[in-house]
C-alpha positions as CSV (number, residue, x, y, z in Angstrom):
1,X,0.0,0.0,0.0
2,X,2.6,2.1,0.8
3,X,4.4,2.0,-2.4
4,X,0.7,3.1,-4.3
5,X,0.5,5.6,-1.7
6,X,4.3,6.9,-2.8
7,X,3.1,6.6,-6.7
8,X,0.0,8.6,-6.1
9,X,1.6,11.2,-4.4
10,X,4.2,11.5,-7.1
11,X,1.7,11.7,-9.6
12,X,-0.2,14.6,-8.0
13,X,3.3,16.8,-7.4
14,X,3.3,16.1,-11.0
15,X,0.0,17.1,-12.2
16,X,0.1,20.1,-9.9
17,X,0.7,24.0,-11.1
18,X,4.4,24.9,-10.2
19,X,4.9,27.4,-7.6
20,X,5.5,30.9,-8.7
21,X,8.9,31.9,-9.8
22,X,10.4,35.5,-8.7
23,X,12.6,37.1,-10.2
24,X,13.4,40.8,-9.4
25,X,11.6,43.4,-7.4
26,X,10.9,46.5,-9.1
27,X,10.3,50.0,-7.7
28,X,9.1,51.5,-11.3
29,X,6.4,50.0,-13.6
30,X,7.6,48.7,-16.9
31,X,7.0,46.4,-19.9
32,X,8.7,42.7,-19.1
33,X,9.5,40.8,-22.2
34,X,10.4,36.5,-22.4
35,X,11.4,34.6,-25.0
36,X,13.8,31.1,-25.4
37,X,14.2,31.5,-21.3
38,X,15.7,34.8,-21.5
39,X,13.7,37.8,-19.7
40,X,13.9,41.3,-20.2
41,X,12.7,44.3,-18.1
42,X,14.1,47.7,-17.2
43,X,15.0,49.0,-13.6
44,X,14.8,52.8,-12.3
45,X,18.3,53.7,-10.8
46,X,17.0,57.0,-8.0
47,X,20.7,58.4,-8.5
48,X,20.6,59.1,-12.3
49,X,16.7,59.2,-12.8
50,X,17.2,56.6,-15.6
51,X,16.2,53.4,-16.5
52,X,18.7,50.1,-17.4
53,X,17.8,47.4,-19.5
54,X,17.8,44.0,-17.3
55,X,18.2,40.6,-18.4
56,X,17.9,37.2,-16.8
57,X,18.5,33.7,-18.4
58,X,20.1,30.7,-16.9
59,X,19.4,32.1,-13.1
60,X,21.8,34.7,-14.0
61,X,20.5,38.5,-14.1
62,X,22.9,41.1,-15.5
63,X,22.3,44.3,-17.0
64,X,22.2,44.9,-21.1
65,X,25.0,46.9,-22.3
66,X,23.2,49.8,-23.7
67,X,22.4,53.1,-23.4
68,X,20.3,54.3,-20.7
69,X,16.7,55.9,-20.9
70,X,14.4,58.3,-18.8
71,X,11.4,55.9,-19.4
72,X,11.3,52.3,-19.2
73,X,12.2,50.6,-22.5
74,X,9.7,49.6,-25.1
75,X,11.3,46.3,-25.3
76,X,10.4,42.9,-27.2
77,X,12.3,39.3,-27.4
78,X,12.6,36.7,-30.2
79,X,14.2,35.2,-32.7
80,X,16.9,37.3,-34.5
81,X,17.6,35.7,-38.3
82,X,20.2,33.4,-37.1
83,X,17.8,31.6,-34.5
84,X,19.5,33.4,-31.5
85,X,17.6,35.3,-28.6
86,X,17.8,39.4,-30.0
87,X,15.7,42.6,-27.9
88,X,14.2,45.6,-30.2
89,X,13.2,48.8,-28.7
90,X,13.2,52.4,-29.4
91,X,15.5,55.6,-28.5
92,X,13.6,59.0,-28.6
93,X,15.8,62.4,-29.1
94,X,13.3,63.4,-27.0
95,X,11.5,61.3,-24.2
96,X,8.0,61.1,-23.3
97,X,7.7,61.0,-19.5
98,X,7.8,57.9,-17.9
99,X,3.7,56.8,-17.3
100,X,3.8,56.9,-13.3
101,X,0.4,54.7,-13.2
102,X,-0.8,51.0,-14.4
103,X,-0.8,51.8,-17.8
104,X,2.4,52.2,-20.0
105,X,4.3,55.4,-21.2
106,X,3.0,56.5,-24.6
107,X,6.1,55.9,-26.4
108,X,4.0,57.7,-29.8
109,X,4.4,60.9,-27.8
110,X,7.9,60.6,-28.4
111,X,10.3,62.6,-30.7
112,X,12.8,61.4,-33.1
113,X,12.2,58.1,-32.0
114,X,14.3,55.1,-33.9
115,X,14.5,51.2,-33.7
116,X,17.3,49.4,-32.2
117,X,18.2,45.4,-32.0
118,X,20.8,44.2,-29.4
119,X,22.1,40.5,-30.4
120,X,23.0,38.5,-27.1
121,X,25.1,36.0,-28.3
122,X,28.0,39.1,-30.1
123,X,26.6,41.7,-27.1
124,X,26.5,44.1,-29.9
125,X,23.5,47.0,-30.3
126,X,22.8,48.1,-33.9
127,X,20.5,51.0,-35.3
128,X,17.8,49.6,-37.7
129,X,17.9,52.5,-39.8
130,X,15.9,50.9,-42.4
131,X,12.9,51.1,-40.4
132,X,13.7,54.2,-38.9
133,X,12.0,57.1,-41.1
134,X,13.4,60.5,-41.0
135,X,10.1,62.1,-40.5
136,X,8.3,59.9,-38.3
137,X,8.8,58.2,-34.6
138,X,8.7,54.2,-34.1
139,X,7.7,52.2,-31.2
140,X,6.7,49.3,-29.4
141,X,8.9,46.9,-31.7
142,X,8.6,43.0,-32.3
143,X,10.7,40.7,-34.2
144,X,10.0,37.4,-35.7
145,X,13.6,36.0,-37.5
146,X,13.5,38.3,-40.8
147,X,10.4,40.3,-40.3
148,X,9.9,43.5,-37.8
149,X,6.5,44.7,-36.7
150,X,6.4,48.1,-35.0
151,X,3.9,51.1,-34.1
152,X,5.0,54.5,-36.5
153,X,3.5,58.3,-35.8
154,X,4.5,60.7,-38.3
155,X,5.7,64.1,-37.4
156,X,2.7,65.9,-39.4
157,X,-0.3,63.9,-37.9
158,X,1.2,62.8,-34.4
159,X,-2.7,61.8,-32.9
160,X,-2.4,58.8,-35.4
161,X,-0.6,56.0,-34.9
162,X,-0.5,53.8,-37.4
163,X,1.1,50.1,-37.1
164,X,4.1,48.5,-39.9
165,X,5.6,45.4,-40.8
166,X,9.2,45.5,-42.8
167,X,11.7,42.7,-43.6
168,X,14.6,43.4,-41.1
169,X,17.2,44.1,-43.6
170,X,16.9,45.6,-47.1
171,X,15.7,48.4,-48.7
172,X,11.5,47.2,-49.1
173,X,9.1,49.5,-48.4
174,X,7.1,48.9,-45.1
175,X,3.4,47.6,-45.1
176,X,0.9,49.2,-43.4
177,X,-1.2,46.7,-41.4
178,X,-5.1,47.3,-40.8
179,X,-4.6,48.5,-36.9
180,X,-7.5,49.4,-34.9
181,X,-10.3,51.8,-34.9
182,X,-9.7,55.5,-34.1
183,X,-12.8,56.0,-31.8
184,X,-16.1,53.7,-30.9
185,X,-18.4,56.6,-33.0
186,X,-19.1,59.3,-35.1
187,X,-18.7,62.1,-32.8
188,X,-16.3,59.9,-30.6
189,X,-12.1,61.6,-30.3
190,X,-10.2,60.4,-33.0
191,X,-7.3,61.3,-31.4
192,X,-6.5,59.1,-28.9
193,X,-6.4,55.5,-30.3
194,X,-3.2,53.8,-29.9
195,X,-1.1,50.3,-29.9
196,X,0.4,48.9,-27.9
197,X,2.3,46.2,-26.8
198,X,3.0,44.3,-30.1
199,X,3.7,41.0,-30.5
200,X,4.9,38.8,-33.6
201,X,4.7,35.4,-34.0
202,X,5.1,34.0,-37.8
203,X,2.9,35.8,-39.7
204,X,0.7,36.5,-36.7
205,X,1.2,40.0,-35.1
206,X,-1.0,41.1,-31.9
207,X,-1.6,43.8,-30.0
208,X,-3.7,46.0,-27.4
209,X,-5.6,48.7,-29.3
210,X,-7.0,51.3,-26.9
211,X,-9.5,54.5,-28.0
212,X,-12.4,56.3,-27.4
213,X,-15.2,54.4,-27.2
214,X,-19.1,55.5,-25.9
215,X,-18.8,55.2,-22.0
216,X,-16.3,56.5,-19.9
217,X,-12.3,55.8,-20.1
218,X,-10.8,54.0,-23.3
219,X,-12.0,51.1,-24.8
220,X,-9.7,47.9,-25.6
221,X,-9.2,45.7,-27.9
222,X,-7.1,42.4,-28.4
223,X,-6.4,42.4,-32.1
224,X,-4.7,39.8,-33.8
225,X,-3.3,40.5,-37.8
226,X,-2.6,38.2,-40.2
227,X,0.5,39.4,-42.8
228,X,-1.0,39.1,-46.1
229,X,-4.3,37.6,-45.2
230,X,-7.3,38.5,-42.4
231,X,-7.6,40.6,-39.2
232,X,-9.5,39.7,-36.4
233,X,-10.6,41.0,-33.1
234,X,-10.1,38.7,-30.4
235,X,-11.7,40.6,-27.6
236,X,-12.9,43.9,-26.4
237,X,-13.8,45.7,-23.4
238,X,-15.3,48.8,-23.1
239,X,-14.3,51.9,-21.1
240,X,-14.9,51.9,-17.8
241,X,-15.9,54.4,-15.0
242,X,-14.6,53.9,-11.9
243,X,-13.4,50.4,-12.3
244,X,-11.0,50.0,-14.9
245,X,-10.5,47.3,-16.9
246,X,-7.1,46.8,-18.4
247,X,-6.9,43.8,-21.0
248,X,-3.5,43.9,-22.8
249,X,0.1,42.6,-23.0
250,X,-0.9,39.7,-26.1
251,X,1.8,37.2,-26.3
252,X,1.9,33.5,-28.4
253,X,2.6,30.1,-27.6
254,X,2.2,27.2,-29.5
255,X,-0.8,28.0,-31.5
256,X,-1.9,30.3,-28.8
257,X,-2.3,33.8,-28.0
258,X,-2.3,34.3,-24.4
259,X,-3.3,38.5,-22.8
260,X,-3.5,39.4,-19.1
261,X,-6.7,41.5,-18.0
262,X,-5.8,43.6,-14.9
263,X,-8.1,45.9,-12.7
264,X,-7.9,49.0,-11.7
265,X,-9.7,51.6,-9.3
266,X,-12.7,50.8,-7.5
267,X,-12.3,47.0,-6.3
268,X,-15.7,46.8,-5.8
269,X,-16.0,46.2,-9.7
270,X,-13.1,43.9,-10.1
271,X,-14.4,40.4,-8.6
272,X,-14.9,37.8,-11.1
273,X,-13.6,39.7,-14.2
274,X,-9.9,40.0,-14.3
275,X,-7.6,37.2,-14.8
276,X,-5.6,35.6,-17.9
277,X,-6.8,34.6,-20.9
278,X,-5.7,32.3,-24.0
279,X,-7.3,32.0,-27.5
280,X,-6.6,28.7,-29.8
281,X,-6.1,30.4,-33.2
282,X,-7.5,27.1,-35.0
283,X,-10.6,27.7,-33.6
284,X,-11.5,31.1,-31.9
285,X,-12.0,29.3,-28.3
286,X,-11.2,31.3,-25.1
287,X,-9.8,29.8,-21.9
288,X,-9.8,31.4,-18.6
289,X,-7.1,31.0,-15.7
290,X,-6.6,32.6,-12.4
291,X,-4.1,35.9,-12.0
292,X,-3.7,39.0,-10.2
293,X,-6.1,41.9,-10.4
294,X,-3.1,44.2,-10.6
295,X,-1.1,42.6,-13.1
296,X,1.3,45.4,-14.9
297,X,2.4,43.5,-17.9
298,X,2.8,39.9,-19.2
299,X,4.5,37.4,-21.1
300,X,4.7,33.8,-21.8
301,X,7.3,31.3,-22.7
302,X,8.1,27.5,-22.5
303,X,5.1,27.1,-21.3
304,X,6.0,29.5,-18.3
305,X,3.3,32.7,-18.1
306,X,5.6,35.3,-16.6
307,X,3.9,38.8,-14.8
308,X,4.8,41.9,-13.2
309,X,2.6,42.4,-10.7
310,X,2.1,45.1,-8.0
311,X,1.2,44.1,-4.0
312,X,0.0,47.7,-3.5
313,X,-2.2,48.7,-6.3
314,X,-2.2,52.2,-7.8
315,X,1.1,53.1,-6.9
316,X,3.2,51.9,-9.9
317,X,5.2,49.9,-8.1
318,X,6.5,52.6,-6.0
319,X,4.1,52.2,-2.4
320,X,2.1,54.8,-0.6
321,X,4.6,55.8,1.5
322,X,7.4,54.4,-0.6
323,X,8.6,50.8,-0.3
324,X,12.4,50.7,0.0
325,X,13.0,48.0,-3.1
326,X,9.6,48.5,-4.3
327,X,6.1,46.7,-4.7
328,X,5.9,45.1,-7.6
329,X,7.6,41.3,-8.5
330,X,8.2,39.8,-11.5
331,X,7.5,36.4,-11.5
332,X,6.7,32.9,-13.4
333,X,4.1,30.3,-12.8
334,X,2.2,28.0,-14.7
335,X,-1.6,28.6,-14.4
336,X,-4.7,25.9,-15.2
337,X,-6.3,26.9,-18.1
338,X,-9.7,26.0,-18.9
């Protein structure tokens, strides 16, 4: 009996979530990124009033060898042409300010803001001036081997984002994909729709597309492009008033694409209707698992779903009074889908 007891037990340690993985503390809000076990976030440094690139693969964390910003980076993992782990992000001539709140800093607010790819296996940062056009600002960057997605506002009509793919290298012309709306009516502002958070995957690009919708706050939508072929919304919440809503942060795996939805504000609101989310692409089915109501941004890789979440809720990681270290943990787990 005792050896069925042993088996049974082992079997249950097996079939039961992981515990959660931590991985840093941060004292600033600010996009994570994961791909081929590598992870990729930035950390505020008080003394300078910048923010470093961080990296973490192996158990080892050390810091990315590139110039520092004054807003977290815009940063995105995957597979450079050669297979190996690369990061893309932008560098502005001139900064937005860093977002101070659960939502991210609008990068499209940004100046003179270029494309840059750091390769981890020759530690070398190169300028993808290419896709960098002279009289425009790009953003929110995604890679996918020889393709690169990315969010573009030109300097004449900077209320309209508008999103690109391009080969990486090479002198092709970029092509505009279909986006998101601009508002949620006729009379709605026009002016305040925006990506973010792209993702790339294939041919399969997501995103978060936020604007003005008919209630109060911004409308969201998970949106999921096809290069060449369809474009589909995958979900949508609207605006809300004093309990916000927050779906974002797409990411794929394996045929999936997997968002976070955090909540915000009044948590009278919140029960029952924040959480993650996965969508099968085969077949437009939705699966619900468990995760924090103040989730900050998300990833997912090797089967690993990966958050930056925040133990004190509206204060951007930062505590009410401050939290020497700060509030908010990055962390990995393995949640029950279903």
């Amino acid at each position: 009996m005792k050896y069925v007891l042993a088996a049974l037990l082992a079997t249950l340690l097996l079939a039961a979530p992981a515990a959660a993985q931590d991985v840093a503390k941060l004292d600033r809000s600010a996009p994570i990124a994961a791909y081929g076990g590598r992870l990729l976030w930035s950390a505020f440094d008080p003394a300078t009033q910048t923010y470093g690139l961080m990296t973490s693969a192996g158990g080892v964390t050390s810091a990315v060898p590139v110039a520092r910003r004054s807003v977290p980076f815009d940063a995105d993992l995957g597979p450079g042409p050669g297979g190996g782990v690369v990061a893309v992000y932008s560098r502005c001539a001139t900064e937005v300010t860093a977002s101070g709140s659960f939502g991210p800093s609008l990068y499209g607010k940004g100046r003179g803001c270029d494309l840059y790819l750091f390769d981890f296996a020759t530690a070398h940062e190169t300028k993808l001036a290419t896709a960098s056009a002279p009289d425009a600002s790009e953003f929110w960057p995604t890679i996918w081997k020889g393709t690169l997605a990315f969010a573009r506002t030109y300097d004449d009509k900077r209320d309209f984002p508008y999103i690109y793919t391009r080969p990486l290298t090479g002198n092709a012309k970029s092509t505009r994909q279909p986006g998101g709306p601009r508002s949620g009516c006729a009379k709605c502002d026009d002016r305040l729709s925006r990506p973010i958070a792209l993702d790339l995957y294939g041919k399969r690009l997501a995103f978060a597309w936020q604007y003005v919708g008919t209630g109060e706050g911004l409308d969201t939508d998970i949106r999921m492009d096809t290069i060449g072929g369809g474009h589909v919304r995958v979900a949508h919440q609207a605006g809300g008033g004093l309990t916000q809503l927050d779906p974002g942060w797409p990411a794929f795996e394996s045929g999936r694409l997997y968002w976070s939805i955090g909540c915000f504000g009044d948590p009278g609101g919140c029960p029952g209707r924040f959480g993650l989310r996965r969508y099968r692409i085969s077949t437009g089915d939705i699966e619900k698992a468990a995760g924090p109501a103040s989730v900050l941004s998300h990833d997912r890789d090797q089967g690993t779903t990966w958050i930056l979440d925040d133990a004190r809720p509206g204060t951007a990681c930062m505590g009410d009074p401050a939290v020497p270290g700060g509030t908010c943990t990055l962390s990995g787990s393995q949640p029950a889908f279903g």
